[in-house]
Steps between C-alpha positions, in 0.01 A plus 500: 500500500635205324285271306493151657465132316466147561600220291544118487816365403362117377749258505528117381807288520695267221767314513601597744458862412289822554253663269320828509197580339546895366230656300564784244282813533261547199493799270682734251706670740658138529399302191893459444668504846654188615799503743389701794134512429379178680348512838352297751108508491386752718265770520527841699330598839178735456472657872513842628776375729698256344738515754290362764429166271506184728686199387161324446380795249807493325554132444075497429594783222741214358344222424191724356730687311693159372107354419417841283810469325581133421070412480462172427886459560421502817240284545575254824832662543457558838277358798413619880771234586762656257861617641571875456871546582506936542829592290454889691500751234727743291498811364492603133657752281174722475476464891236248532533274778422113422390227743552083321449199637603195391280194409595129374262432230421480138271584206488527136567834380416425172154547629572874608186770495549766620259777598582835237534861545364767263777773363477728199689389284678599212590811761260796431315290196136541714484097472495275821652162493466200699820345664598203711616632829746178435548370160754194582608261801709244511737317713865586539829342694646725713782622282292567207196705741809652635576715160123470437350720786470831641862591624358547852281181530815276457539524853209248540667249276801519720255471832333199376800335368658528858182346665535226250866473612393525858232238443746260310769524762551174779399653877 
């Protein structure tokens, strides 16, 4: 059964223009990767039965996942009024099936604490290290979030960006 996540793709608007905010997962394994290694924030689905996952689990699964790994980031992000716009979902590479919705917002990822995983680490040393599930965020235009993500999760930059077009055009 495929594993199943959800993920918030925040975006903010200038001049005229659309940035992302990515994060970049924390730890050795990716200590040096750049293009290709961003994601959106998001967190996978613990359930027995992931496929049965309501809308309303997933998108709750989001915005606690986006909390845990932004932290004070995220801070007044998001309200009970806030607009979720569901981008649907895509599948990666290693099979596992992602859910995003979009949000207009903004927050300083300079401020970025994430919540850390233990790993041994140097491999078979015996020694357990601390890690940042995400060490870095930051906000991207399209183009640049474009060579900056997962291959696969491009297809939510190109979602949004035609809701944004769809939004812009006259009726």
């Amino acid at each position: 059964m495929p594993k199943i996540s959800a993920g918030i793709l925040l975006f903010r608007r200038r001049n005229s223009a659309i940035e992302v905010l990515l994060v970049h997962p924390g730890g050795p394994f990716w200590m040096k990767k750049d293009a290709g290694a961003w994601s959106i924030p998001k967190g996978e689905l613990d359930s027995p039965n992931p496929e049965s996952a309501s809308e309303a689990v997933l998108l709750e699964l989001a915005r606690r996942e986006f909390a845990e790994e932004l932290g004070p980031a995220a801070e007044g992000v998001f309200s009970d009024s806030t607009d979720f716009h569901y981008l649907g979902n895509i599948r990666q590479k290693s099979g596992k099936l992602v859910h995003a919705w979009a949000v207009e917002g903004d927050c300083d990822a300079l401020r970025l604490q994430s919540n850390t995983f233990t790993l041994e680490w140097p491999p078979r040393s015996g020694k357990e290290s601390v890690f940042p599930e995400v060490d870095r965020a930051e906000f991207f235009s399209l183009e640049t979030a474009r060579a900056k993500m997962i291959s696969a999760q491009t297809e939510f930059l190109d979602r949004l960006a035609k809701a944004f077009a769809a939004e812009k055009s006259p009726s």
